[in-house]
C-alpha positions, 0 to 999 in steps of 0.5 A, a space after each residue: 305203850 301201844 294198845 292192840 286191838 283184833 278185828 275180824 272183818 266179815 264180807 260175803 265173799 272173803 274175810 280178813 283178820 287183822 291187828 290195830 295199833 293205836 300209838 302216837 295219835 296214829 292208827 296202824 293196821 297188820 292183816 294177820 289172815 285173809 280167807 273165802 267166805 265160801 256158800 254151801 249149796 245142799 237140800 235145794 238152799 244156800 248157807 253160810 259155813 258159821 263154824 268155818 267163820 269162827 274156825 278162821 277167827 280162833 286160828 287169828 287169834 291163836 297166831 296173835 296169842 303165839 306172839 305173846 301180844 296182849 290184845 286190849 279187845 276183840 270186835 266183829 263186824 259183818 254183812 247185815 241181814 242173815 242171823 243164826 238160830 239158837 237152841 233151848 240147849 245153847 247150840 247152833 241149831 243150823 247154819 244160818 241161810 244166806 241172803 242170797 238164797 230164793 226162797 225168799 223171791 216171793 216172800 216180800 209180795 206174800 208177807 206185804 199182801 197177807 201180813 203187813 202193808 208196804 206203808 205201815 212197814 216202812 213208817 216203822 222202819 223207814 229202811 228200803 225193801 229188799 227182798 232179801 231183809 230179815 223180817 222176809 226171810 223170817 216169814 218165808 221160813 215160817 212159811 215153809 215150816 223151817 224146823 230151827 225157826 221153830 225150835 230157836 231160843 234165840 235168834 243172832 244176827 251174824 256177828 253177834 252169833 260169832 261174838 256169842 261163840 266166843 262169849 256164851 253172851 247173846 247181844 243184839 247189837 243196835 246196826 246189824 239190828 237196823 238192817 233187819 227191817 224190824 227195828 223201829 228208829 224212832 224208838 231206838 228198838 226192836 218193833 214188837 209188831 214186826 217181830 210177832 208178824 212173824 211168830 217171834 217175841 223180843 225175848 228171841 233176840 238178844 240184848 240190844 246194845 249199842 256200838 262200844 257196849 262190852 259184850 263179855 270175855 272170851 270162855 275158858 274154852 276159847 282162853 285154852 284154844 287160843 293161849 289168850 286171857 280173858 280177852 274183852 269182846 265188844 260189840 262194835 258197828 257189828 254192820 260192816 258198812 256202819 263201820 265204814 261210815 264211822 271211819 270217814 275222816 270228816 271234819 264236820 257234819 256238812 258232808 255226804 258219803 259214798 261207799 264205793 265198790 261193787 255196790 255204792 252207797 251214798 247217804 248222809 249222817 244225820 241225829 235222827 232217823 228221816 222217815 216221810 213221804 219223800 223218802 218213801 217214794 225214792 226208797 231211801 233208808 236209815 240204818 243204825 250209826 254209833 253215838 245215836 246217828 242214823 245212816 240215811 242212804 241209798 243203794 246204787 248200783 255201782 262197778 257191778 256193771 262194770 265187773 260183769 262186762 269185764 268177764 264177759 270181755 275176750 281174754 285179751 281185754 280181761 288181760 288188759 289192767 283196769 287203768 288200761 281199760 279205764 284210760 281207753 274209756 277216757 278217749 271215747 265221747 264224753 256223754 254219748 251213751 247214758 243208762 240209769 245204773 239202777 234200772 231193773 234190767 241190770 240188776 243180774 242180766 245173761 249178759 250186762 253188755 247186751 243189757 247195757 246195749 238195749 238199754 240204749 236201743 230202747 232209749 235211743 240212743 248211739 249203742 256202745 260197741 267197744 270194751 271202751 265204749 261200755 266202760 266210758 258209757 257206765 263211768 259217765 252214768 254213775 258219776 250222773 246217777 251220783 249227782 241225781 242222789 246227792 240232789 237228794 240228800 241235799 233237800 233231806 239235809 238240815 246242813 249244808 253238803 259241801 263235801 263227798 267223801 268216797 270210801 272203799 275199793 272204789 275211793 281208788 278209781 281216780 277215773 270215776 273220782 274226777 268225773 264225780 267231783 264234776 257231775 257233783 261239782 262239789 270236792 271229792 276226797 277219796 280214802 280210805 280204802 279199808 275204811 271197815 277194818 278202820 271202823 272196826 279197830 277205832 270204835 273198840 278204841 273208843 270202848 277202851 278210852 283211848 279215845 273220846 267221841 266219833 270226831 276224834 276218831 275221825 281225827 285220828 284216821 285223818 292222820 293215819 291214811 292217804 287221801 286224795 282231792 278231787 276238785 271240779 275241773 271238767 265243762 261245767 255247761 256239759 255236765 249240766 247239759 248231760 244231767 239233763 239228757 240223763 234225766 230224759 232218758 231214765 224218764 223213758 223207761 
């Protein structure tokens, strides 16, 4: 008999319902709803709409209970770093900021310079600094004297708050804790030091749970709303690119992963958290996995260079489809223009392409002109930019990286793929695409038995998606050529 299982897959800007079917040794996914994730702007702040998210996801689950399915669980996964405060009466006491709000511009310099220094922190945590990290956030509130902060009981992160709505259980699952920067790896829990920094207990947070933990049933409420029974709820990788990770169709630990869309990430899995000097210096990070691993990576800035040219492209170039455009790209010089994707300059430029172009005014370097050339110019720089950083994974790995795989929007550009697989010079296997609804889906399997360990998960996503090989085919003696002019020129700036 099949098993079904709901998915509510949470991104910053959409978000998407959808059934899994696990029958035969096969993973089948049915999208039941897509929706915005819409920003609300008002009293100067940026937040998230957390009751038009549980709106979105009662509506799901009231199309799945009309069709008389019994649904074996439900799970949740989201962006990380933003959280919902909860009052001494168990209600919302306000939506919850975005991430991508300024008040917390100044907040990582204020908080590193009057509570905490920037060593002591990352010894912790060892995850990278930005800005926008909850344990920021938190300060930059307080700071301000933020009313709900101030009266909070609770403090949820995203997808435990909506797990809660659906519950009345407060969870704090271990890898949306881990983006946090208050959860200390080593110990497997939330930093006490780093939570008081910023006027909090550990009795403010939830239980901290790992992925798979049943978090509860769904309230009569929800059972009445939805036509439901009571519907287990379990706390998978609540992270959503923890959810990715876990449904990499890898064989064996000797592999590296790039979550590949706007943004890249490209880390290893490893059993235990890698927290030194080096990795402090290239600002790596390690986020929580499931079954105990830690997600040992990098941020890369990866097609938001390319996203940001196109709209800033005439009409008649942004009417072209992305093969077109990548394939003009594919007749202009290999090489004659570099840039450093994670240079600061590019971080939320006017323009990108005139922040592309002085990049290599300054650098001196040939200036690309063309849609073609930009796009042949930002595809050879990430595939270098790529290479630099799976360098350095392989001296942090205490096994041998034989293998990339590359997952999400970006495991479908075969343009950047190959150029990948030859800047690397190491196979390529791209897929799957939905690789978080995937995660989400299997690890609520695994909760329900069905399947045993990650390796078999992964086995099973093997052997449900489309995968495509990329092998080193291109100049070797030019890549290696290439790499070195890169190295020169980001050492210029």
């Amino acid at each position: 008999m099949k098993q079904y299982f709901f998915a509510v897959d949470l991104g910053a800007t959409s978000g998407r319902t959808i059934l899994g079917t696990l029958s035969d040794g096969k993973l089948e996914q049915e999208e039941i709803t897509r929706f915005p994730n819409n920003l609300i702007e008002t009293g100067g702040h940026f937040y998230w709409d957390i009751y038009a998210l549980y709106f979105e996801m009662i509506k799901g689950l009231q199309i799945v209970g009309k069709r008389g399915l019994d649904i074996s669980s439900i799970g949740i996964d989201t962006w990380g770093v933003d959280f919902v405060f909860i009052g001494e009466d168990h209600a919302i006491l306000r939506n919850p900021m975005a991430y991508r709000d300024p008040h917390t511009f100044e907040a990582i310099d204020d908080y590193l310079q009057h509570v905490k220094d920037k060593k002591t922190v990352y010894d912790i945590t060892g995850i990278q600094f930005m800005n926008f990290n909850s344990l920021f956030q938190l300060h930059a509130m307080r700071k301000a004297g933020n009313s709900a902060l101030q009266h909070c009981k609770k403090v949820l992160f995203v997808p435990d708050a909506l797990s809660w709505m659906l519950t009345g259980e407060a969870v704090c699952e271990y890898t949306i804790a881990s983006t946090s920067q208050m959860l200390n790896p080593k110990t497997g829990k939330l930093s006490e030091e780093l939570i008081e920094s910023v006027g909090l207990t550990p009795e403010h947070f939830g239980r901290l749970v790992q992925p798979g933990t049943k978090i509860g049933v769904l309230t009569e409420e929800v059972q009445k709303i939805t036509g439901l029974g009571p519907v287990p709820v379990i706390a998978v990788a609540g992270h959503d690119t923890a959810s990715a990770v876990a449904a990499v169709p890898a064989k064996d630990e000797s592999f590296a992963y790039l979550s590949s869309g706007t943004w890249s990430l490209m880390g290893i899995e490893t059993k235990q958290a890698i927290i030194d000097e080096r990795s402090y210096e290239l600002n790596f990070t390690n986020e929580g996995g499931i079954e105990g691993t830690t997600r040992f990576l990098k941020n890369i800035c990866g097609m938001w260079l390319y996203e940001r040219c196109r709209k800033e492209w005439p009409e008649e170039v942004r009417q072209l489809s992305h093969p077109e455009l990548q394939g003009s790209a594919m007749q202009v010089e290999a090489f004659r223009s570099i840039i450093n994707p994670d240079d600061a300059m590019f971080a939320n430029p006017p323009s990108m392409i005139k922040a592309i172009q002085q990049y290599c005014r300054d650098t001196q370097q040939v200036v690309p002109e063309t849609p073609a050339e930009i796009c042949r110019c930002i595809f050879d720089s990430l595939a270098l930019r790529y290479r630099q950083v799976f360098g350095w994974l392989k001296d942090f790995a205490s096994f041998p990286l034989d293998m990339l795989h590359i997952i999400g929007g970006g495991s479908l550009n075969k343009y950047l793929n190959q150029f990948t697989a030859d800047a690397l010079g190491v196979e390529v296997l791209a897929g799957p695409q939905e690789c978080t609804a995937i995660g989400n889906i299997m690890l609520q399997a695994k909760a329900s038995g069905l399947v045993s360990d990650i390796w078999a998960m992964r086995a099973i996503i093997a052997n449900s998606v489309e995968m495509v090989s990329y092998h080193p085919t291109g100049d070797k003696a030019a890549w290696d050529q290439a790499y070195e002019k890169y190295l020169k020129v980001t050492n210029k700036k």
